[in-house]
C-alpha positions in Angstrom: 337.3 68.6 -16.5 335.7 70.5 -14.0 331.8 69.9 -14.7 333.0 66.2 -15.5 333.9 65.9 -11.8 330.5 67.9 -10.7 328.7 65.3 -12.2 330.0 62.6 -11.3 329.8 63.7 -8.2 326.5 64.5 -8.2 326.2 60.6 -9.6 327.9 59.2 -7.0 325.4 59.9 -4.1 322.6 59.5 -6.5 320.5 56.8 -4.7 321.8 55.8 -2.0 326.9 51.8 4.1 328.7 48.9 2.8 331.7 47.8 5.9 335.5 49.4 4.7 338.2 47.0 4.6 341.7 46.8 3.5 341.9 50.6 2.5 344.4 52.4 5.2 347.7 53.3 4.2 350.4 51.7 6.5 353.4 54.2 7.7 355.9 54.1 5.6 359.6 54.2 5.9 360.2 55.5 2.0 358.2 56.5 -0.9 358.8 52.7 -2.7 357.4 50.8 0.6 354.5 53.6 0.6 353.4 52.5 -3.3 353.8 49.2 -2.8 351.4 48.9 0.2 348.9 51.0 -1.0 348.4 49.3 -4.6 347.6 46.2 -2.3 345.0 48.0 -0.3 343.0 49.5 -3.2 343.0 46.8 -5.3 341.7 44.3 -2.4 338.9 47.2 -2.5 338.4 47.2 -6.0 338.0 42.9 -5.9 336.3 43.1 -2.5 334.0 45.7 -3.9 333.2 43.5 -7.6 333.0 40.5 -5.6 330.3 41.9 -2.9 328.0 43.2 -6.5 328.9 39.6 -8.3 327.3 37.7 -5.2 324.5 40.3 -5.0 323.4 39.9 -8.2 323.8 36.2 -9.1 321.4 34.1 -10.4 318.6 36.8 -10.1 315.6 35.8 -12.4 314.8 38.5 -15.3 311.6 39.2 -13.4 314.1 40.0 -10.1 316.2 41.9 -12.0 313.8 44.1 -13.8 311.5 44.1 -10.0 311.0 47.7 -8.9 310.0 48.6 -5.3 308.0 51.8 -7.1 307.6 53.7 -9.7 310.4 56.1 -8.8 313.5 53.5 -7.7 315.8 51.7 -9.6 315.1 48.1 -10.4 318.8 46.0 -10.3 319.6 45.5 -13.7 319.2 49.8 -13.6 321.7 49.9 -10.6 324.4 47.7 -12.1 323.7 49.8 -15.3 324.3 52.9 -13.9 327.6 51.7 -11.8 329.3 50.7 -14.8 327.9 54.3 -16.4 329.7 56.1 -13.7 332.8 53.8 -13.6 333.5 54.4 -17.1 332.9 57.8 -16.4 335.3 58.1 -13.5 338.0 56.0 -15.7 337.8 58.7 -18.5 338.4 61.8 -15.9 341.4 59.8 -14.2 342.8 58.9 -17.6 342.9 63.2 -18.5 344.1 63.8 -14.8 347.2 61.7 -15.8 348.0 63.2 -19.0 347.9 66.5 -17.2 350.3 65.7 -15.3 351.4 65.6 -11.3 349.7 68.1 -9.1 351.8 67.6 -6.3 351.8 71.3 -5.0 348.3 70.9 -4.5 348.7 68.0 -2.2 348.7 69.5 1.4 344.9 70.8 0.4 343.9 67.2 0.8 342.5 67.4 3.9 340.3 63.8 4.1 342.1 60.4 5.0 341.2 57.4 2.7 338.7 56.0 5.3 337.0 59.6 5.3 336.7 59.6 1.7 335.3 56.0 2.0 332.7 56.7 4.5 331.3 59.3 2.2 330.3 57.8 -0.8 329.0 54.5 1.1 327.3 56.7 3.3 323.1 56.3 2.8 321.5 58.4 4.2 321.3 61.1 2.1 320.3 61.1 -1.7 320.5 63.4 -4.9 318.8 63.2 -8.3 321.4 61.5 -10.6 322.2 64.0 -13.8 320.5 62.6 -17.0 324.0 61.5 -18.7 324.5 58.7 -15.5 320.4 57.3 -15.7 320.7 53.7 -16.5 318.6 53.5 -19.8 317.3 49.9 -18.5 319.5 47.7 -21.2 320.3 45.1 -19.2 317.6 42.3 -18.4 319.7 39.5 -17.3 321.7 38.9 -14.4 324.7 37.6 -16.7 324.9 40.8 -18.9 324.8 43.1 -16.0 327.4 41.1 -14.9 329.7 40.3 -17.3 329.2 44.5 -18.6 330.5 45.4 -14.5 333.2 42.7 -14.1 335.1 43.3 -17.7 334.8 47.4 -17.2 336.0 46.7 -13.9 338.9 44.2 -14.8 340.5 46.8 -17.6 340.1 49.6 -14.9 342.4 46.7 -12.4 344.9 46.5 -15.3 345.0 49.9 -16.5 346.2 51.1 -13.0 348.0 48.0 -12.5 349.9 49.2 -15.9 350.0 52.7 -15.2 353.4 53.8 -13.6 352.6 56.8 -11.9 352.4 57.7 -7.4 348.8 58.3 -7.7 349.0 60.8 -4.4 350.7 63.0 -6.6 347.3 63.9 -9.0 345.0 65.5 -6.7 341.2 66.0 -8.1 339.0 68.3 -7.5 335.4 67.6 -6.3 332.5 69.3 -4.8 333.0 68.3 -1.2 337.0 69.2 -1.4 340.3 67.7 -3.0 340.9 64.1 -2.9 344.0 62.2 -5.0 344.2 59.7 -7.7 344.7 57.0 -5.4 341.2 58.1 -3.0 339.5 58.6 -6.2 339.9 55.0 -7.0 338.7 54.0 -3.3 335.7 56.6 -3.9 334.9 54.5 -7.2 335.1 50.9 -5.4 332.7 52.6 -2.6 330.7 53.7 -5.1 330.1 50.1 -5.8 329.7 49.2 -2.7 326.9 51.7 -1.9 324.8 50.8 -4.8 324.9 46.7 -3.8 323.6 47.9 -0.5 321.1 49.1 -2.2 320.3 46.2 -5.0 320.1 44.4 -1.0 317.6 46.5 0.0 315.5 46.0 -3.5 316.0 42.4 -3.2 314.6 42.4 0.9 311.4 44.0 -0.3 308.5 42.3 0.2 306.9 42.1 -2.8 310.8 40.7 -4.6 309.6 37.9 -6.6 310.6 34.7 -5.2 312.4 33.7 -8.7 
């Protein structure tokens, strides 16, 4: 469980500051007001987030989506690739952290708020070499696939939370950079997104992006 959560954390901050909505927690007068705001605010990220890449990507040409700025950056089809890589990925490790059970003693060594956790994975200006098992292998040439791959991963990830019946504050991760829960883990994937369409903006604002 461990080195899964080292590489995907490594993965996250692979390549490269997408706006945070919708993701603070209101106070709550009791536990049952707490879970039902929250499930509201991360799963506005999770659409806001999968709507943001839709718009990004569509209608790109195959020649757009296969463009590359150089010879070491990531064309688009290769960073939609490797965001549903690292959501699956991400899914797995939440799905074993559940089945482990509640880690609620560990919960006061959460030290980052949800908008902390946010602001570091859509932060850009540092980057890391992605591990080899999250490098898109460049299987998707059209914008539809890419797509259609990122929205249906995304859409069981929705209704797998939506369906599980757990407090995800109470499952607390471990990751390089310090504990976060369930429920921040989830926001970190959705920014994760979010980080990576900056990007596939920054690919498509090159000069030399063909015009179709």
């Amino acid at each position: 469980m461990k080195i899964l959560i080292t590489f995907l954390s490594l993965a996250f901050f692979s390549s490269d500051y997408v706006s945070h909505k919708n993701c603070q927690t209101s106070q709550r007068k009791d536990m049952g007001v707490e879970i039902i705001i929250e499930k509201v605010d991360v799963f506005e990220y999770l659409k806001e987030t999968q709507e943001s890449l839709d718009e990004s990507v569509e209608g790109l040409s195959e020649e757009q989506m296969t463009f590359k700025p150089d010879a070491e950056s990531w064309s688009v089809a290769e960073i939609v690739e490797h965001v549903v890589i690292v959501e699956g990925a991400l899914k797995s490790m939440l799905e074993a952290r559940f089945q482990d059970g509640e880690t609620p003693e560990l919960k006061e060594e959460v030290k980052m708020t949800d908008d902390q956790v946010v602001a570091l994975i859509t932060d850009r200006s540092g980057k890391i070499q992605t591990q080899d098992q999250f490098q898109p292998s460049g299987k998707f040439l059209e914008a539809n696939e890419a797509v259609e791959a990122f929205n249906q991963q995304r859409e069981t990830l929705i209704d797998w939370l939506n369906d599980s019946d757990v407090d995800m504050r109470n499952y607390v991760n471990e990751f390089p950079f310090g504990k976060i829960d369930a429920y921040q883990t989830v926001l970190f994937l959705a920014g994760h997104s979010a980080r990576h369409t900056a990007q596939i903006e920054d690919v498509k604002s090159n000069p030399d992006f063909p015009q179709s």
